[in-house]
Every structure is written in structure tokens, then in C-alpha cells.
C-alpha positions in Angstrom: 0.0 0.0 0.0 1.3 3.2 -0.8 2.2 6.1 1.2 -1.0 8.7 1.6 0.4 12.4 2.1 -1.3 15.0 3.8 -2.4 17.6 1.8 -0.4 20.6 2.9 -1.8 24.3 2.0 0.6 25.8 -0.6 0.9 29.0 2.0 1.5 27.0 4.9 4.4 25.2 3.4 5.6 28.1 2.5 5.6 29.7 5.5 7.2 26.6 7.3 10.2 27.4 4.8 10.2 30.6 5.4 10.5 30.0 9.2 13.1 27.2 8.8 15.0 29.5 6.4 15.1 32.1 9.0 15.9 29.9 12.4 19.5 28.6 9.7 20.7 32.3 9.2 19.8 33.3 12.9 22.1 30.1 13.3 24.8 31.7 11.0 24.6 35.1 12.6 24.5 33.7 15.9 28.4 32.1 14.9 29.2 35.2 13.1 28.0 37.3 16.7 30.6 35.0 18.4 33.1 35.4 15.8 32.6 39.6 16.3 32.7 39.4 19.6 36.0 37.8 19.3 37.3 40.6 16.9 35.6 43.6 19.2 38.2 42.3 21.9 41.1 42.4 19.7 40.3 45.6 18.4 39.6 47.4 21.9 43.2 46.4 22.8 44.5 48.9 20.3 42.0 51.6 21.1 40.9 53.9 19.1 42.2 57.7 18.3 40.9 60.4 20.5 37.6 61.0 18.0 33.6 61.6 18.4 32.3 58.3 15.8 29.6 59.7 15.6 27.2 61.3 12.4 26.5 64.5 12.1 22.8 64.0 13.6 24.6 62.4 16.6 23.8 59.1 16.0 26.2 56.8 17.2 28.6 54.9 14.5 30.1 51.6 15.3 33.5 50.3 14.1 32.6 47.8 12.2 29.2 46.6 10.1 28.4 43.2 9.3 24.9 41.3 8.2 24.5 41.0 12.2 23.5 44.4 12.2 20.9 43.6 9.2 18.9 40.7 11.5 17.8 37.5 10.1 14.9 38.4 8.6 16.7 41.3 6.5 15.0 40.4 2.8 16.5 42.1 -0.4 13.1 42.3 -2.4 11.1 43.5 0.4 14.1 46.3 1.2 15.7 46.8 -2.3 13.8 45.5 -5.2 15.4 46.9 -8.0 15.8 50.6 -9.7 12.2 51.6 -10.8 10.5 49.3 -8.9 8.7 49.0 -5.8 9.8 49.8 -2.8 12.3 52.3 -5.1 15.0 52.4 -2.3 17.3 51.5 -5.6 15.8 54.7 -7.8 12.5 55.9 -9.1 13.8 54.8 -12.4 14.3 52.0 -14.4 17.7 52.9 -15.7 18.9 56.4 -13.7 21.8 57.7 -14.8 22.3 55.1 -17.5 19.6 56.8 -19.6 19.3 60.6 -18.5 22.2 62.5 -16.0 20.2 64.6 -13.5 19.3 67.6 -13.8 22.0 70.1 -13.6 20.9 73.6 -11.7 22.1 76.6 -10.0 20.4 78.5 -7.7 20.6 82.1 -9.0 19.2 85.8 -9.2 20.4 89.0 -8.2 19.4 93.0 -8.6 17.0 93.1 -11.4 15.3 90.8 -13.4 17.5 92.1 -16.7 20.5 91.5 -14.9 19.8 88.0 -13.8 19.0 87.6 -16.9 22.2 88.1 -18.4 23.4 86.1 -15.7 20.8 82.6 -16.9 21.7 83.4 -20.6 25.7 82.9 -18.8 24.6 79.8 -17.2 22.9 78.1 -20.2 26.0 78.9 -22.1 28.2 77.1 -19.9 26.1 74.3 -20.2 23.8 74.2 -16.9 20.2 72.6 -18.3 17.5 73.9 -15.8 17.1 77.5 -14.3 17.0 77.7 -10.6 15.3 81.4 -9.3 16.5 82.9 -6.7 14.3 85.2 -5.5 14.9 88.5 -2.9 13.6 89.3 0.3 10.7 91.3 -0.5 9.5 89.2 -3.1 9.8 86.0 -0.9 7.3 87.9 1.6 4.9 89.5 -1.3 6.1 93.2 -1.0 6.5 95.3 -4.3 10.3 96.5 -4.7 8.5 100.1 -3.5 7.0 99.2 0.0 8.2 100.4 2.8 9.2 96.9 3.7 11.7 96.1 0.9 13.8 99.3 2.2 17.4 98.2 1.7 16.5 94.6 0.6 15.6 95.2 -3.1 17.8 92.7 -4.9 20.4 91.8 -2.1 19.6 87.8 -1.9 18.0 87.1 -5.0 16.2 88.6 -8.2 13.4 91.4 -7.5 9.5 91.0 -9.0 7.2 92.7 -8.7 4.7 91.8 -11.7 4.2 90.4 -14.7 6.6 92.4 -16.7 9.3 91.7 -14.2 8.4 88.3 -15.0 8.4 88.7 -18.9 12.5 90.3 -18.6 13.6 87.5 -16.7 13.1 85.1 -18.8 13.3 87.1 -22.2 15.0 85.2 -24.6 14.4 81.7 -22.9 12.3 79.2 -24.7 10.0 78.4 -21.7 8.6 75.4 -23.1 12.0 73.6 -23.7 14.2 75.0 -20.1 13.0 73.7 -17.0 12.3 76.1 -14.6 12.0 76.0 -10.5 10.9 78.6 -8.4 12.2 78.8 -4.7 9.3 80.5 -3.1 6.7 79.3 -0.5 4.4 82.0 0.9 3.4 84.3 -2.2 4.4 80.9 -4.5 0.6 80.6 -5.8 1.5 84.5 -7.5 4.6 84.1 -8.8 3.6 80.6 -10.3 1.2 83.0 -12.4 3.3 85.5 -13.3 5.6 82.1 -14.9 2.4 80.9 -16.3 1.2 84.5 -17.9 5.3 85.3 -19.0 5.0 81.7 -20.9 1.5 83.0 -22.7 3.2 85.9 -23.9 5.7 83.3 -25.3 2.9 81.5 -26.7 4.1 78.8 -24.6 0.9 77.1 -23.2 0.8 75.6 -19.7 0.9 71.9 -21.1 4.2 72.4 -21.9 5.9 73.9 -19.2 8.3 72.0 -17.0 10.0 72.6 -13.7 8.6 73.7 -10.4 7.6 76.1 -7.9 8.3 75.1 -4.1 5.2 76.2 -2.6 5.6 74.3 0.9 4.0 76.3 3.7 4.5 73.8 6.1 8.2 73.8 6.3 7.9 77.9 6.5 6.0 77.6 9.6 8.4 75.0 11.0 12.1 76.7 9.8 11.9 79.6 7.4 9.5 81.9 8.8 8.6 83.0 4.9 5.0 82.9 5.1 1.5 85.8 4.7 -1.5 83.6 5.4 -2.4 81.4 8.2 -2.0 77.6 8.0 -5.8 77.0 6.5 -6.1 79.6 3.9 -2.4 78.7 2.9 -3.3 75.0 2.7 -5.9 75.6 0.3 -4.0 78.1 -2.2 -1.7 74.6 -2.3 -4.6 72.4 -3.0 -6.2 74.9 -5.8 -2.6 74.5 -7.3 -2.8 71.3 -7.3 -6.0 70.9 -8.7 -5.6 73.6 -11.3 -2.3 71.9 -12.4 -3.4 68.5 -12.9 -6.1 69.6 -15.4 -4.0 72.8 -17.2 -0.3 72.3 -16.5 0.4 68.1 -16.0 4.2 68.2 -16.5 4.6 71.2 -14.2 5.3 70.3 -10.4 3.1 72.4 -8.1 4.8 71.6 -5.0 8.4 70.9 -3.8 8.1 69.6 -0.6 11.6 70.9 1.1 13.4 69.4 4.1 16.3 71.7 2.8 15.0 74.7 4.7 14.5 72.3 7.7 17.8 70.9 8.0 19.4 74.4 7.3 17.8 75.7 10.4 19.6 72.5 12.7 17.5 69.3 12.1 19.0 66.2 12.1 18.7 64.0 9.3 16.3 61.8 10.6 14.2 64.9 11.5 14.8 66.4 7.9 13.3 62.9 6.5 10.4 62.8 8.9 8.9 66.1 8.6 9.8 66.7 4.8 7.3 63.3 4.3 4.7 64.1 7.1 4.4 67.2 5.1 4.2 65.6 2.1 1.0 63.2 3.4 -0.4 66.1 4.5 -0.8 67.9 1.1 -1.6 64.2 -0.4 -4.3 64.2 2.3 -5.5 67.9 1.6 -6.2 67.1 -1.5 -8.1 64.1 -1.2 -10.0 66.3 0.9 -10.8 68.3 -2.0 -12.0 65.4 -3.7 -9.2 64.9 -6.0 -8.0 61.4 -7.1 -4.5 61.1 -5.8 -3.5 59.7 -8.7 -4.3 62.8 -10.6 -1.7 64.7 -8.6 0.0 62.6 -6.3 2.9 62.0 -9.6 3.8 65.5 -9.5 4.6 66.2 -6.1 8.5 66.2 -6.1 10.8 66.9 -3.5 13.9 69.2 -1.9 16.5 67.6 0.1 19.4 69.3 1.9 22.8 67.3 1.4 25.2 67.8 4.8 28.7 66.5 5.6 27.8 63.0 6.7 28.9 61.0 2.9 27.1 57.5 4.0 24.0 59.1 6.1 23.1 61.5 3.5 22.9 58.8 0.8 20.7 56.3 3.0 18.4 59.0 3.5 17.3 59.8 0.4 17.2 55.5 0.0 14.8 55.6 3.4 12.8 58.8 1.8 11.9 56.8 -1.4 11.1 53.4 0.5 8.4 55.4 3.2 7.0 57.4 0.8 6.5 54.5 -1.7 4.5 52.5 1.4 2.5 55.2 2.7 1.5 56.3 -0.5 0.4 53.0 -1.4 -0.7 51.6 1.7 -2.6 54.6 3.3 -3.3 56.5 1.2 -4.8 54.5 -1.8 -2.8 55.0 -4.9 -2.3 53.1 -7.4 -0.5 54.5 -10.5 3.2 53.6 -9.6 3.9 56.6 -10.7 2.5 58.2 -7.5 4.6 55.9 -5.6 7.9 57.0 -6.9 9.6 60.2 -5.0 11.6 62.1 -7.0 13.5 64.9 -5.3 15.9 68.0 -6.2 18.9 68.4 -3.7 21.2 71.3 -2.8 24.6 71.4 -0.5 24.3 72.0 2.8 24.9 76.0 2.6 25.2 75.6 6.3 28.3 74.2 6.0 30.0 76.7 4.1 32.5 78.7 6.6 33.8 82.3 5.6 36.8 80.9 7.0 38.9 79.2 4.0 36.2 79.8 1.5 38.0 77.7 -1.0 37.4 74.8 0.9 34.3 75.4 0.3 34.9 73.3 -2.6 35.9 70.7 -1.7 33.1 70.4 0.8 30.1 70.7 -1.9 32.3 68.2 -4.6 31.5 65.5 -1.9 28.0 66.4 -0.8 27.5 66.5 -4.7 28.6 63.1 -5.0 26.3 62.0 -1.9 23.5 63.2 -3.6 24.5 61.4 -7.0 24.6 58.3 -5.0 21.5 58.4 -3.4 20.1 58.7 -7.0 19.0 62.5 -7.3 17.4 63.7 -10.3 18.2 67.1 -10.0 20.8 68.7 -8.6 22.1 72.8 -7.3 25.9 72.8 -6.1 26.5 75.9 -3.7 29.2 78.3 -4.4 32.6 78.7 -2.3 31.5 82.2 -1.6 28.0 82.2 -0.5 28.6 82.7 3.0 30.5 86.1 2.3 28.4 87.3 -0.3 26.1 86.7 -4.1 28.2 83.9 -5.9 30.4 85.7 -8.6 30.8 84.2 -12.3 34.1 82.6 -11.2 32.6 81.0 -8.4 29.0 79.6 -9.9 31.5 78.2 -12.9 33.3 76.4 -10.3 30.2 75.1 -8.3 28.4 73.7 -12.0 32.0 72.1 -13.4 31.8 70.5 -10.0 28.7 68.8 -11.0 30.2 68.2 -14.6 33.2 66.6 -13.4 31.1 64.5 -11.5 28.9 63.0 -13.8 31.6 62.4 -16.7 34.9 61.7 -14.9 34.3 60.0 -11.8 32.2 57.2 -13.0 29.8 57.5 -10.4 26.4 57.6 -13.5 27.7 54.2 -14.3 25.8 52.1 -12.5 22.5 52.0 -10.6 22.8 52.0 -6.3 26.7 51.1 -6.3 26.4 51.1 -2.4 23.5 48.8 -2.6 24.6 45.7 0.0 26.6 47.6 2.0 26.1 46.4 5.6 26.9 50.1 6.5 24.5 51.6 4.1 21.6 49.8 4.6 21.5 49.6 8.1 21.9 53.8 8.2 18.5 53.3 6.2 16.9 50.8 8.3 17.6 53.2 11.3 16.2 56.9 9.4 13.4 54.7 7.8 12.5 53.0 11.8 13.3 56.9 13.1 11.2 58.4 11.0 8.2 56.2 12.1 8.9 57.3 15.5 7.9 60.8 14.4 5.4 60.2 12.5 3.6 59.0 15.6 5.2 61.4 17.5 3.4 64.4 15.3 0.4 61.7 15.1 -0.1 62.0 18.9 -0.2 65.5 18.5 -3.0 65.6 16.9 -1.2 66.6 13.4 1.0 68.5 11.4 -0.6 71.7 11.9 -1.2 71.4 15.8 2.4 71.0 16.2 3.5 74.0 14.0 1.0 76.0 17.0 2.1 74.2 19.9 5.6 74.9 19.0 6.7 71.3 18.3 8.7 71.4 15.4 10.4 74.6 16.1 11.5 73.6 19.7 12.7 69.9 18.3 14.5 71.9 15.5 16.1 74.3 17.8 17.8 71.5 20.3 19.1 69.7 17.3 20.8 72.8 16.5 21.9 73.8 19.9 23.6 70.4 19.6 25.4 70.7 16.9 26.8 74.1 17.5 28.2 72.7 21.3 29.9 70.3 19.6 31.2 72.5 17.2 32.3 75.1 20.0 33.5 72.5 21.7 35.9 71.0 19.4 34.1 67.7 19.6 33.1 67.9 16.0 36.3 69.2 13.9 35.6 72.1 11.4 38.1 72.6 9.1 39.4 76.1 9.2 37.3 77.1 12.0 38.1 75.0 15.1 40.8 73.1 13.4 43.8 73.5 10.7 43.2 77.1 11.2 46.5 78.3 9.7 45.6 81.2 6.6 42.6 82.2 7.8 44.2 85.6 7.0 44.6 84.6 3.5 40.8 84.9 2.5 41.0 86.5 -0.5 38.0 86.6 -3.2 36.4 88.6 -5.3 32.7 89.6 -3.6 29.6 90.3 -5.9 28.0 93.6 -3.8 24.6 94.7 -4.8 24.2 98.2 -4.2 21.0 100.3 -4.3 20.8 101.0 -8.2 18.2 97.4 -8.0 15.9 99.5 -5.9 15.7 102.6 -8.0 15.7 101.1 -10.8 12.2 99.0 -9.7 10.9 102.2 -8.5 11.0 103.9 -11.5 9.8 100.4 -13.5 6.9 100.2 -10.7 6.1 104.1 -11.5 5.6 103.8 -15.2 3.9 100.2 -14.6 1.0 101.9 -12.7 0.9 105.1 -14.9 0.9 102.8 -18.3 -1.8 100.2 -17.3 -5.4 100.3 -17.2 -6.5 100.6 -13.7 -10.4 100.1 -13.6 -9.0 96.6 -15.3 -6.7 96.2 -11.9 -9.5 97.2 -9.5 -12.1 94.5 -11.3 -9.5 91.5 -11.6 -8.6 92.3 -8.3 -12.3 92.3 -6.8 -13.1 89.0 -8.9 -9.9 87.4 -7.1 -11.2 88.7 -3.0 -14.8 87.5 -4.5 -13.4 84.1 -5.3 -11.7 83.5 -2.0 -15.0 84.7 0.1 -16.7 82.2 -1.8 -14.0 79.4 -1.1 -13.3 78.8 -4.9 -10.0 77.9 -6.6 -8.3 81.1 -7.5 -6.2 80.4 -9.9 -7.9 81.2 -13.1 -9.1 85.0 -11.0 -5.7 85.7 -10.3 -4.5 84.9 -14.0 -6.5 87.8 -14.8 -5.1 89.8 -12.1 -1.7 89.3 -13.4 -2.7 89.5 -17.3 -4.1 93.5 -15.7 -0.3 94.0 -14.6 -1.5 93.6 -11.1 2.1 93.9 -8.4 2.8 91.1 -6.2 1.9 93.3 -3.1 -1.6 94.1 -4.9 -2.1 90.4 -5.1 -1.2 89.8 -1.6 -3.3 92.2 0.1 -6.1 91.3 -2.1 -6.3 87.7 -0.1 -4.9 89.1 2.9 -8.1 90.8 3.4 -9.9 87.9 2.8 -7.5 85.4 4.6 -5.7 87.4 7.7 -2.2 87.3 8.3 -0.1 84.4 10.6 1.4 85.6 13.6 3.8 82.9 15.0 3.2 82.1 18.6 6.0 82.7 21.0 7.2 79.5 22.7 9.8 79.7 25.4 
């Protein structure tokens, strides 16, 4: 008689290999736990050099890395996958680098509009392939180059505009439909994105074809920046009606850039800068489903802005960690199901924080690594800081040097070549096991809070923000953390040197007079109706967009814009925490 077997569900057996598979390499890393333990006792016999191993978050860093720190049940398809394909801790894409170099940017704008200008028509030349805009103070805030409020600022950190026509010199002579543009701008973003829009028309570029983006992330302004007009509410919605308007007019064009830059700048950790960058990011995806938009619809072009610091392997596994969380929560919570809302794709800047006046021109080599950081952790777009930013504007010299940086690294080092090259590494992905876990943490943290906007008002993110920094500037001050040139190797400081770009106040008189014509030469019943259209819009809780076109098409000023909502909106007044 034969031998009658049980019938055995296909899942069950698997999972009994699963289990057995698991209980042998817990076996093996058990022996290989032993084995380190032996070599942690050899090695603590020579000691180690007088040092803080740690990263530049604090985070501890341990001498050695080895699949013991992955655990036993550490799987590569459920961590890595492959480039372009879910979870996308290899790459959004399919074949990165292999295919397309990123994106090749430099954050700039100075004085007027027709002298930055000159200075993109330079850039282009020298073969950068997207625009960056740098905007001023006054513009970041929504102030005409003639209030009271610009006094002394007109053109000193970035390009001045004040309307449309600004708009149409700045990019005069640039085919709008075939550069890329982004926008760094967060509180009046919904205004300058229309002056873009309105400068491309007279172009004859239609929306459909532009490409780039325009920051547009409140959030981060409440919690770092302090660049904001509205309160959270009435900001939240200009976002959404972005959203909205872009999926259906402008598809290709990004409408946010959700920024941990900002956030890191102002002392976060990186952990920090991961977790509050992507609990921003759900809460615009959750916004506008809200609205009643299909994520789908939008959810692929929400890209995002990471800040690139000192720390080579901790910068990489973050953006890793970044893609792998966003791909699950987007999936997972909240619903979507093109991939192509799954995939985070993200600008990324040097850490202008750690530029030092001291020894500019190391500098350099500072940003060449951070640039390669961000090139291994599979950036598509990329802005390399100049050795002078923390004296003054970046000259010619000095922006040539910061792009041919990015050249030589994309064509000599060999670093495009291949897809994740630090894929494996024990170091590497444990790093992103422990931002990814981290990150969790504060999501619930911000979770128990009640939310993202709660926190902003009890002070949360500022205060957690402002101990990290606190940190890191003991440590510094210290001499625990070695700065070169500052704390350390501080012979030449005497030799600084450098040519400095000054703006002086021709910017400002210049935009007065431009302003002064620009309200004698347009038609101003058209201002005063566009403008009541856009305040009727936002009492009635409507998109705004397509009322604030008009506004702009009337040569309406950013400041006229502004005060047009403020009146319907308020104005945020941060609380004071101590």
C-alpha cells in the first residue's frame, strides 16, 4: 500500500520554509555574533584615536558593520527590489543615470530681473540645463520692490519681481517650453507661479508644456523659514487649488516641492529632515483628497527638496529611506495606485550651512563631496553651492566652479555608471533601516499631536528643530566635531582673498521707476475689477487660480495680489514659545 500524504496548503508550506529558512541564518549570525565578539576584543586592545564616531545627527557609528547588524529576517526584495521598482530604495527609475544624467541647476538671481537675466543666458552657455530662481527678500514675503518693507532689501539675496513684466525680462529670450524652470518660493508661490504661467502665454508657450517647479511648501515655512502671509488654513488651500488647477491645465509642471532643505538648514537632524519633509508631504496628499481629487491625478507630480550635509554614507541612506516610506505610505494609506505616484523624485542642494567664511576655497571641496552624496543616493536634479555664498552673491568665477563640480562629477568620476553602487553595503543599509525606523517614530510622534498643523501651533517642530541645532553648535564650539578652518587646521585664515559680488541700491531705484511707469501705463479700472473678482473668489471658497490669472494678465504687483487675499485670509502671527 502506498504512502498517503497530507495535503499541505501551498501557504503553509511556505511559511514553514520561510521559518526554517530564518531559524538557519539566525544560526549563522548567531556564529558570526561570536566570531565579532572575538574581533571587538582584539580591536579594543588597540584603542581607538581620540575622536567623536559619531554622524553629524549624533547618531552613534560603530567600528565595524556586518549582516548582524541587518537581522535574520533582513530580505532584499522586500528592502531593495530593483531601480524603478517598488519599494524604489534602488531609484524611481528603471535605468537612472544610464539613460538621463540629473538635472544640472544653479540656484541664482540677483538685482533686477534684466541682470539675472544676463546672468541665466551665462549659465545656459556654460552648459547648466535647468534655471533655478533665486528670489529676494521682499519678493519671498509678497512686498513690491517700492513698499516700505523692501527698504534696503531690493535685490540683495536674489532677483526682485514685482509683476508680470518683471516676470516677462527675466526670462526674455528663454524658450519656456524647452528650459525647466524651479521657483524657490513658499508664501506668495501661488503668484509668482502666475506670473511664470502668464510670462510663458506671452511666449505662446501654453501651460501643457511647461516643465519645472515652484516650491510652494508652507508647512516647512511655519516650521524653519518663517517665509510665510496667510495662516496655515487659507495657505493649505491656495496649495490644493494649485494642485487641482495643475493637474487639469499644466500636467508636466510640479506644483509643490516639498523641502526638508529649509529644515535641515535651520539644525535638524537628518532623521528629522526625513520625517517632517514626508509628514508634510501626506499632508498635502491628504489635503487634496479632501478636495476630492484622485490622488493619482496629482499625487505623480509632487516632487521633492532635500538638503545634502557633511555625513557621505548618512546623506545617501536617506534619500534611500525617503523613497522606500514614501512609496509605502502612499500605497498603503493613502490609496494610490499608478506607480507613478509611488515614486519620490527629489531635487537636492549642499548643505549652505556648512559653508564657513573661514577658508572659502574649501568650500569646494566640501560641496564636490555632498554632490557626490547626492548622486549616490540617486538624485534627479541637482544645485551645487558656491565657495563664496557665505561672504556674499556667488560671482561668475565662483558659480562656474560650483556647475564644473557637477560636470566633473557625472563624466569623470564614473559614479552615472551604475544604478545604487552602495546597494549591500552592511553600513548603508542599516543607516536606512535606522532613518526609515526613526522616521516612524515621528510620525507617531506628530500623530499623537494631533497633526501636522497642531504641532506647527504648539511649537513642536520649532523647539525639536532648535535642540538639534543647539547640539550641533556645542559640539562645534567644543571641538568635539572638527571644522576645518574654523576649530581646526586654522592656519591662513588671513589669506581669504576673493572677489565679492556687492549689490548696491541701483536694483531699488531702478524698480521704483519700473513700478512708477507700470501703474501710470496700465489700465486701472482693469486692476481694480481683476482684483475684486480674485477677494470675491476667495469669500466664496473657490480655486483662485484662473481669477488671479487675470489679475496678473491686468499687470497687477505682487503686493496688490497679496493684500487682495490678505483681506480675505488674515495674516499668521507665529506664537512665541519659550
Amino acid at each position: 500500500m502506498g504512502t498517503v500524504e497530507r495535503d499541505v496548503p501551498v501557504g503553509e508550506a511556505e511559511r514553514a520554509e520561510l521559518e526554517e529558512r530564518l531559524r538557519v541564518k539566525e544560526r549563522e549570525l548567531e556564529e558570526l555574533r561570536s566570531r565579532l565578539a572575538d574581533w571587538q576584543r582584539d580591536y579594543e586592545k588597540v584603542g581607538e584615536r581620540d575622536a567623536s564616531f559619531t554622524t553629524v545627527s549624533g547618531e552613534p557609528v560603530a567600528p565595524l558593520y556586518t549582516p548582524a547588524d541587518l537581522g535574520a529576517d533582513w530580505d532584499h526584495e522586500r528592502k531593495l527590489g530593483f531601480p524603478g521598482e517598488y519599494p524604489f530604495t534602488r531609484g524611481p527609475y528603471t535605468t537612472m543615470y544610464r539613460t538621463r544624467l540629473w538635472t544640472k541647476r544653479q540656484f541664482a538671481g540677483f538685482g533686477t530681473a534684466l541682470e539675472t537675466n544676463q546672468r541665466y543666458h551665462y549659465l545656459l552657455e556654460q552648459g547648466q540645463t535647468g534655471l533655478s530662481v533665486a528670489f529676494d527678500f521682499p519678493t519671498l514675503m509678497g512686498y513690491d520692490s517700492d513698499h516700505p518693507r523692501s527698504l534696503g532689501e531690493v535685490g540683495k539675496c536674489g532677483v526682485a519681481i514685482s509683476s508680470l513684466a518683471d516676470m516677462e525680462t527675466l526670462f526674455d529670450g528663454i524658450p519656456l517650453d524647452r528650459v525647466s524652470v524651479s521657483m524657490t518660493i513658499n508664501g506668495p508661490a501661488i503668484m509668482l507661479f502666475c506670473f511664470y504661467v502668464i510670462a510663458a502665454e506671452k511666449q505662446g508657450v501654453s501651460p501643457d508644456q511647461l516643465r519645472g517647479t515652484v516650491q510652494n511648501d508652507i508647512l516647512k515655512e511655519y516650521m524653519a523659514q518663517h517665509a510665510w502671509i496667510y495662516p496655515p488654513e487659507p495657505a493649505l488651500k491656495l496649495i490644493v487649488d494649485m494642485f487641482e488647477w495643475a493637474s487639469e491645465n499644466a500636467p508636466r509642471y510640479n506644483p509643490v516641492s516639498i523641502s526638508g532643505y529649509h529644515i535641515r538648514e535651520a539644525g535638524a537632524t537628518a532623521a528629522q529632515e526625513l520625517a517632517y519633509t514626508l509628514r508634510n508631504g501626506f499632508e498635502y496628499v491628504r489635503r487634496g483628497i479632501e478636495r476630492g481629487l484622485d490622488v493619482d491625478a496629482f499625487a505623480p507630480r509632487l516632487s521633492f527638496f532635500f538638503d545634502v550635509h557633511n555625513d557621505f554614507f548618512e546623506e545617501i541612506a536617506k534619500f534611500r529611506a525617503a523613497r522606500r516610506i514614501w512609496a509605502r505610505h502612499l500605497r498603503e494609506v493613502y490609496g494610490a495606485g499608478n506607480e507613478e505616484s509611488w515614486r519620490l523624485r527629489t531635487h537636492a542642494q549642499t548643505a549652505g550651512v556648512s559653508l564657513v567664511a573661514q577658508q572659502p576655497e574649501n568650500n569646494i571641496v566640501r560641496v564636490a563631496y555632498q554632490a557626490m552624496a547626492a548622486a549616490l543616493g540617486g538624485t534627479q536634479s541637482l544645485h551645487t553651492n558656491s565657495m563664496d555664498e557665505t561672504l556674499a552673491l556667488p560671482t561668475e568665477k565662483s558659480v562656474r566652479i560650483a556647475l564644473r563640480t557637477q560636470q566633473v562629477l557625472a563624466y569623470e568620476t564614473g559614479v552615472a555608471n551604475t544604478i545604487d553602487p552602495l546597494a549591500g553595503s552592511y553600513y548603508v543599509e542599516t543607516l536606512t533601516d535606522q532613518l526609515e525606523r526613526r522616521a516612524e517614530e515621528i510620525f507617531e510622534e506628530i500623530e499623537a499631536l494631533g497633526g501636522v498643523v497642531p504641532g506647527i501651533e504648539q511649537g513642536y517642530f520649532q523647539r525639536e528643530i532648535a535642540r538639534s541645532a543647539e547640539r550641533q553648535q556645542r559640539e562645534i564650539e567644543s571641538g568635539e566635531r572638527v571644522i576645518v578652518g574654523v576649530n581646526e587646521f586654522t592656519g591662513g585664515n588671513e589669506e581669504a582673498d576673493i572677489e565679492i559680488l556687492r549689490i548696491g541700491e541701483e536694483a531699488a531705484r531702478t524698480q521704483e521707476e519700473r513700478l512708477a511707469k507700470l501703474r501710470e501705463d496700465r489700465d486701472s479700472g482693469r486692476v481694480e475689477a481683476a482684483l475684486e473678482r480674485l477677494r470675491q473668489a476667495a469669500r466664496a471658497d473657490e480655486n483662485v487660480i484662473e481669477p488671479m490669472l487675470d489679475c496678473v494678465r491686468a499687470y497687477c504687483t505682487l503686493f496688490e495680489i497679496r493684500h487682495a487675499l490678505e483681506s480675505v485670509y488674515g495674516s499668521f502671527r507665529e506664537p512665541v514659545f519659550f
